[in-house]
N, C-alpha and C positions, 0 to 999 in steps of 0.2 A: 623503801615503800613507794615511795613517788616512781623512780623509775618503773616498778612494777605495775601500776596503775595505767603509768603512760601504753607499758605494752600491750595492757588488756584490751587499752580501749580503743588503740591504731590496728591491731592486730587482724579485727575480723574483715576491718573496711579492706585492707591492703588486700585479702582475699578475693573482694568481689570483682575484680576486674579480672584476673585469670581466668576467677570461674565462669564469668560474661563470656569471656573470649571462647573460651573451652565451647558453653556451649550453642554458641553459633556457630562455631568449627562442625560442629557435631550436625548441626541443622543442616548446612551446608551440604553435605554430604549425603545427607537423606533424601531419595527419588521424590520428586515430584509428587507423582502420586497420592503418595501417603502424607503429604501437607495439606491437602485439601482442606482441614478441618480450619485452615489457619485463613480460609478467603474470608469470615466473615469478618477478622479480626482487621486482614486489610482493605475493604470495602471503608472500614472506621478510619483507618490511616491517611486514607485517599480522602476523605471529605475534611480532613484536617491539611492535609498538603496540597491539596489543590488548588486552593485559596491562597495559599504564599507562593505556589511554585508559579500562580498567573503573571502577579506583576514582574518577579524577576526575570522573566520569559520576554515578556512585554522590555525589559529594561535592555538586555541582550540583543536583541533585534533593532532597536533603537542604536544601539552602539556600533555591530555590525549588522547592517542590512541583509536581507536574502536578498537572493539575483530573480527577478522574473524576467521572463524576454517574452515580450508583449507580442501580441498575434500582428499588429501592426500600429505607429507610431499614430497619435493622437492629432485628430478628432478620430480619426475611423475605428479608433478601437471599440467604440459600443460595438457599430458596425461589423466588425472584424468578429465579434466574440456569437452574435446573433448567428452570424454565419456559419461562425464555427459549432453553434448546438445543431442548425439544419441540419449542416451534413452530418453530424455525428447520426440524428435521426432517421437521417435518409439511407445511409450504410446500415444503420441498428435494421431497420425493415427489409434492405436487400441480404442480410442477414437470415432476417426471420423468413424470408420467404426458401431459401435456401433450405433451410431446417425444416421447413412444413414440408416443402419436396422429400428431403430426406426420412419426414415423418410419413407422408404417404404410400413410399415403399418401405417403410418396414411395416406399416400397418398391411398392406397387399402382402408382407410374410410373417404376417403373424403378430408384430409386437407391436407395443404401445410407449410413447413419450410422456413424457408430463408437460403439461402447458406453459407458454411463458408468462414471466410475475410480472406485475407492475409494480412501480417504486413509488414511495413517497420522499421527497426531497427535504432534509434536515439542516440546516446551519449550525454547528458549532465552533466553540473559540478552540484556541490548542492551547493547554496550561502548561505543558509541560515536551521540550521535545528531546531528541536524543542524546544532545549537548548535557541534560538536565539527568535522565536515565540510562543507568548501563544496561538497559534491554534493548536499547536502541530504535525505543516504538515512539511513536507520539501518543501525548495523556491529554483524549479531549472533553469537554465537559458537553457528557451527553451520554446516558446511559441505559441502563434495561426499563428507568421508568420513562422513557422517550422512546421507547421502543426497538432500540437499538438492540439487534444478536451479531452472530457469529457470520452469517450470509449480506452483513453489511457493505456496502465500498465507500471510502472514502474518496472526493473528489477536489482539484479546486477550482473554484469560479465557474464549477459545474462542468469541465470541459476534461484540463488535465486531471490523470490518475496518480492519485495520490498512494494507494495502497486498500487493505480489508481490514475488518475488526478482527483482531486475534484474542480480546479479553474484554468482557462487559462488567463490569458493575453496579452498584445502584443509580451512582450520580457520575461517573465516570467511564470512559472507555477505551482502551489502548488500539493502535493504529499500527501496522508494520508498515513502513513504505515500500516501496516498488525498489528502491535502492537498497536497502539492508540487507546486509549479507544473507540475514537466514530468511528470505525473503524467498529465494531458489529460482527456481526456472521461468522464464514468463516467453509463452506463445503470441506473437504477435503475427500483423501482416502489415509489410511495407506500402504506402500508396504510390503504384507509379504513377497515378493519374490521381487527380482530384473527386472526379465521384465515384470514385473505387473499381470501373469497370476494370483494370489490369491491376493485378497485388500481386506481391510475391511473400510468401510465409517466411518467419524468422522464429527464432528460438534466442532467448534472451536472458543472460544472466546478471547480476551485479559484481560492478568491479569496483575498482580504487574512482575518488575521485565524483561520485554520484552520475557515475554514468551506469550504461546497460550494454552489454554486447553479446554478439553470439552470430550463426552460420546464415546465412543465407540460403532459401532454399531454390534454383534458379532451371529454369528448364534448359534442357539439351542445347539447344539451338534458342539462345538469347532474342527479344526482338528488337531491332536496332530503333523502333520507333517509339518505344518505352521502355529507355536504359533506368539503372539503377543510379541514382546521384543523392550527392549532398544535400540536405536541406528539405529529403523528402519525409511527409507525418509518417509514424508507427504507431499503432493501433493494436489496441487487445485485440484478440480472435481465438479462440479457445474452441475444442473441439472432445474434451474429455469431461467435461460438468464441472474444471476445480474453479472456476468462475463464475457467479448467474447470469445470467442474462441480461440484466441491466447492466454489467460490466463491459459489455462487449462492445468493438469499436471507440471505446473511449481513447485518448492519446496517450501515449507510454512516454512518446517527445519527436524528437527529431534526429537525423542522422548527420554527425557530427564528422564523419572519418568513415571510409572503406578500405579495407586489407585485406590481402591474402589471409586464408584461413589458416592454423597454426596447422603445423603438419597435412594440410592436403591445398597444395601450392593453386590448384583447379578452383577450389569454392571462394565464394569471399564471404568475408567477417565482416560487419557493420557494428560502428558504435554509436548510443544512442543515447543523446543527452534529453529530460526532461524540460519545461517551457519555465519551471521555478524549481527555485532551492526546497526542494521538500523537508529538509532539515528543520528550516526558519522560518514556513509559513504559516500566519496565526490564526487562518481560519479555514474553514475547512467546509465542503455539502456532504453531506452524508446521503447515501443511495438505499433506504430501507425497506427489503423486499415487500408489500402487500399478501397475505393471504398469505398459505401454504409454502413453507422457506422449503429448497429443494433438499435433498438430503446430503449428509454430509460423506464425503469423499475422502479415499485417503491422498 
């Protein structure tokens, strides 16, 4: 009788871990999609973990530092960084003026643009970053009651591109970087010159190692008087809408290494390191469109 008692009463618990297992195997496997009903439940999770996953984040960074490589070595770095928002400003407008030309004739045939949005600039902490999640996003504390959507950018120190909002929730919101893999293609334009009069377009994807690379795109007849070199900025430049407008011109990084393009020996490949470890840094400007967010693109 005793033994029996013993099996009754171990019997059911031995069960429950199988069937745990079973059915998050089962969850797993289920599209996307059709989990939707389960955001509100993680919206809950996320103001529970948020608050633990800050310090430990904070303690990891402490232990191994992120790499930033400063616009230039101190006193001048206010200096340096002031500089660096002008010209982002002053391209952002030689940009826009561009786009107005371009709006002008297609209004002369017929069609109409949407207008560019102003941002309002957000500060948040990162709680949580890739090291911490296998989605490979950053978790920052700052969400749809701050206004934050989907047409968001992430910056840092207002300068370097950090990456977009891919996920919003009440009190939180995830961040892809510009380095993760499913991050995908990023369009930029090289500076061969400082106030962007000569650029040359790139096409940029994520590799090993938190870099970016990809083709150059270079005219016929090179000019020898603004070659392509080490150490020159890369900047968003987008020409299809999968970025707003306040993204554009921000820095992607710098150009780290130039090669032959893989099978066509003519082009060259540049790779492009960012100005910090996007992985490890714990704070973040948020770029949050004003007014009317453009519409969504595939």
């Amino acid at each position: 009788m005793p033994n029996a008692r013993a099996q009754s009463h171990t019997g059911p618990r031995g069960k429950t871990l199988p069937l745990t297992v079973f059915a998050l195997g089962v969850l797993a496997l289920i599209p996307l999609p059709y989990l939707r009903w389960l955001n509100p439940l993680s919206g809950l999770a996320m103001r529970v973990i948020a608050p633990i996953s800050h310090p430990i984040s904070e303690a990891s960074r402490w232990v191994v530092p992120g790499r930033v490589d400063d616009l230039a070595d101190e006193p001048e770095q206010v200096l340096a960084e002031e500089l660096e928002r002008t010209r982002q400003a002053y391209l952002r407008e030689k940009v826009e003026n561009d786009r107005l030309r371009a709006v002008i004739e297609d209004l002369q045939r017929g069609y109409s643009l949407g207008a560019r949005s102003d941002i309002r600039p957000l500060t948040a902490s990162v709680v949580g970053n890739p090291s911490d999640l296998s989605s490979g996003t950053l978790l920052i504390r700052a969400g749809s009651g701050a206004g934050v959507n989907a047409h968001t950018v992430a910056t840092f120190q207002g300068t370097q591109l950090v990456g977009r909002v891919v996920r919003v929730l009440g009190a939180v919101s995830e961040v892809r970087p510009i380095t993760a893999r499913r991050a995908g293609r990023l369009d930029g334009a090289v500076m061969l010159t400082p106030d962007g009069s000569q650029m040359l377009a790139c096409s940029l994807t994520p590799t090993d190692g938190e870099l970016l690379a990809g083709p150059v795109t270079e005219p016929d007849v090179p000019d020898a008087a603004y070659p392509l070199a080490v150490g020159q900025d890369v900047r968003l430049r987008t020409t299809d809408g999968s970025w707003p407008d306040s993204a554009q011109m921000l820095l992607i990084g710098r150009i780290v290494e130039i090669q032959p393009a893989p099978g066509q020996s003519l082009r060259r490949w540049i790779v492009v390191k960012p100005l910090a470890d996007l992985r490890a840094i714990s704070q973040v400007v948020l770029r949050i469109p004003l007014g009317d967010a453009p519409e969504d693109r595939p």
